[in-house]
C-alpha positions, -999 to 999 in steps of 0.1 A, spaced: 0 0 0 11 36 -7 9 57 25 18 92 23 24 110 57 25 149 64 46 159 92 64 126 98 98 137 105 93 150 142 94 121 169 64 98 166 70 96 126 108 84 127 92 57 143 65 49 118 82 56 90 108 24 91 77 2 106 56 10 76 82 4 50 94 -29 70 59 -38 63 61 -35 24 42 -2 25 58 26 0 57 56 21 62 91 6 69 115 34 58 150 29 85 177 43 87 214 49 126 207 49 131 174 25 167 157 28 173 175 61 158 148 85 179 118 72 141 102 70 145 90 35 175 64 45 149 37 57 134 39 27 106 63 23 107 92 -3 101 128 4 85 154 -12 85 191 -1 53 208 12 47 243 32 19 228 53 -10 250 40 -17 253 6 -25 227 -17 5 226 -46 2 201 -73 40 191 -65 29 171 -33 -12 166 -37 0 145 -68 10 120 -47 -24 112 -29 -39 102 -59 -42 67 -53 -26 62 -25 -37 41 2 -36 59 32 -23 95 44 -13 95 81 -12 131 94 9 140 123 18 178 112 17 203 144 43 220 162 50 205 198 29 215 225 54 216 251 85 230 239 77 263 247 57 286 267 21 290 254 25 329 249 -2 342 225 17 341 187 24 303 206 -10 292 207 -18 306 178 9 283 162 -4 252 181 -38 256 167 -32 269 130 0 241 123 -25 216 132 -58 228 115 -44 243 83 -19 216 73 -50 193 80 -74 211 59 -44 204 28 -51 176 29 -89 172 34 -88 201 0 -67 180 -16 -84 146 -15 -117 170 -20 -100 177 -62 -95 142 -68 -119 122 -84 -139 101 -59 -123 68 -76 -92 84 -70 -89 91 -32 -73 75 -3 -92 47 18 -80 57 52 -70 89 69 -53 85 96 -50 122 118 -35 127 152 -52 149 180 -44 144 217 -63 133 251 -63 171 257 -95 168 240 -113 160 274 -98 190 292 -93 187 332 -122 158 340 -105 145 371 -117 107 382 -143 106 349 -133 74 327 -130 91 294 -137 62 266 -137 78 228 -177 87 232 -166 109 261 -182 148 253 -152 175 248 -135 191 279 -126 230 281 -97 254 275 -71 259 249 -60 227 242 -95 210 242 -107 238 217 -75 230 197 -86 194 195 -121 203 183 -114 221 152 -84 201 147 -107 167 145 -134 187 131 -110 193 100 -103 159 96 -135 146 97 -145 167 66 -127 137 48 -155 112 58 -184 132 33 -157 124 7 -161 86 15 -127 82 34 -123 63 65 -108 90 88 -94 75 122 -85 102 152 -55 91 172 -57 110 206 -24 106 215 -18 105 253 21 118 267 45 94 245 74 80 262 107 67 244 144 74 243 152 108 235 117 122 236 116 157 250 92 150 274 112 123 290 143 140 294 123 170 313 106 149 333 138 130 342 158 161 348 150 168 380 147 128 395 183 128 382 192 161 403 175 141 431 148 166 434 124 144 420 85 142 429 47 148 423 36 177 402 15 198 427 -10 173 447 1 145 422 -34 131 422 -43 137 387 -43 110 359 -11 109 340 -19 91 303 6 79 283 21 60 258 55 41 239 66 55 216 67 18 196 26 14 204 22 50 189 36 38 157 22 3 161 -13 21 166 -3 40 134 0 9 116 -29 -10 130 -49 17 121 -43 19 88 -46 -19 78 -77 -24 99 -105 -11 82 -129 -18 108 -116 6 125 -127 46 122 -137 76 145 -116 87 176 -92 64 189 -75 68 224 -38 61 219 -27 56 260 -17 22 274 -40 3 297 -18 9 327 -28 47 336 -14 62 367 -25 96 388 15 116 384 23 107 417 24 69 409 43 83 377 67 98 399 71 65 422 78 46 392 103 76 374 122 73 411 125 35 409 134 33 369 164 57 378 171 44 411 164 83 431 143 93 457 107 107 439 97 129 475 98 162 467 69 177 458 65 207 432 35 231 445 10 236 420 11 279 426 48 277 420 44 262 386 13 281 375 35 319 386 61 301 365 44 290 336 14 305 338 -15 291 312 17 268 304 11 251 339 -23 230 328 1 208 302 17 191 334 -11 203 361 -41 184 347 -45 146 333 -69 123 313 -81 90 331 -84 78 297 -96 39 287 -83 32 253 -117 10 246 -115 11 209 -78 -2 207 -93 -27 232 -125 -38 211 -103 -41 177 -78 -66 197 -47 -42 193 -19 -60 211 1 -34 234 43 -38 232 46 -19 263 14 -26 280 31 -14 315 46 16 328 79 0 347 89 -20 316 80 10 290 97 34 314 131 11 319 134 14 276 127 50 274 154 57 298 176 35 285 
């Protein structure tokens, strides 16, 4: 199958890129910077898009194919959420998505893609505390929910053009050399490790080898559409995260950050690591997905190596 995927360069998509063409797939990988990422040298091609407007150079190459996998968006969490920030967030995510919706919309309907596979994030349910949030859970509140919403709203436009469109909510994913990981880590390997303000919130997340194995599944199952919720079975309120961080790097996890110190800091910032998901990945479940890293200890011994 021909599977062409927008924004697969960043981390999740150096995974799924060498998955997908170990599987047989042909994967054309579109690029704001082609030849730069070294993504090519497992195999896939690259083509060069801006992210925005539909240029026959790249839309060419969805006619036909497969399956386009969509994981365009600047990350959330590598900087502070000032205005032009958010803005950013919200239009890399909606724009490059609506590309690709317009330009599956100018093919001929014999022409189009089966499958589109889009990410979004738990941050769709907002701050819900103890609720068990399956993929019929309503919407949550605040910036990132909002972002969520008109990002899956975009994709979804591809399913009145007769594609399967899939919505992988993608809890925190956890692997070697993810960002996340290594800022989490920092301060357990300072030994000033511990819970993020009460630590009691829900802390979803995911390997970085079941993202791209969702990635996968998703696009060979066709029984499978709608929102998915892409966070291992084995959720944990953060200050069970921070036990288990301690334990994987063998520091104490008992100091606590206050929750009023990190908002001053960070300010709207604070809810990305104040605030959780008790998400239950039901769909994955129903569709027998088989989890690599099922367990936090055992995915959090690879990620930190």
């Amino acid at each position: 199958m021909k599977v062409v995927a927008a924004g697969a360069t960043g981390f999740v998509g150096r995974a799924l890129v060498p998955e997908l063409v170990r599987a047989g797939h042909e994967v054309v990988v579109l690029s704001r910077r082609p030849g730069v990422s070294g993504i090519a040298a497992c195999g896939a091609r690259e083509v060069a898009w801006d992210g925005e407007t539909v240029s026959p150079h790249w839309s060419a190459e969805i006619a036909g194919a497969g399956s386009i996998v969509n994981l365009a968006g600047v990350n959330i969490g590598s900087a502070p959420w000032t205005r032009a920030r958010r803005e950013a967030i919200r239009n890399s995510r909606v724009r490059s998505t609506g590309a690709l919706v317009r330009a599956m919309a100018a093919l001929p309907a014999g022409s189009r893609p089966e499958s589109l596979v889009s990410a979004s994030g738990v941050g769709f349910y907002g701050d819900r505390g103890d609720d068990v949030l399956g993929e019929d859970a309503h919407p949550g509140t605040g910036f990132l929910a909002e972002t969520c919403v008109a990002w899956e709203a975009t994709a979804l436009e591809a399913e009145a053009l007769g594609v399967r469109t899939v919505l992988m909510r993608t809890a925190v994913v956890l692997g070697k050399g993810a960002l996340q990981v290594f800022l989490i880590a920092l301060p357990f390997r300072l030994f000033a490790g511990g819970p993020l303000g009460d630590g009691q919130f829900w802390f979803p997340w995911v390997h970085r080898d079941d993202i791209a194995g969702l990635y996968k599944w998703a696009i060979e199952n066709r029984d499978v559409r709608g929102p998915v919720n892409a966070a291992a079975p084995d959720v944990r309120r953060q200050r069970d995260f921070a036990l288990e961080m301690g334990h994987a790097l063998g520091r104490p996890s008992w100091f606590p950050t206050p929750a009023s110190a990190l908002r001053l800091a960070l300010g709207e910032f604070s809810s990305l690591i104040l605030y959780g998901q008790r998400v239950d990945a039901r769909i994955a479940a129903a569709h027998g997905y088989a989890w690599r890293y099922p367990s936090l200890p055992e995915a959090l011994a690879d990620a930190l190596g």
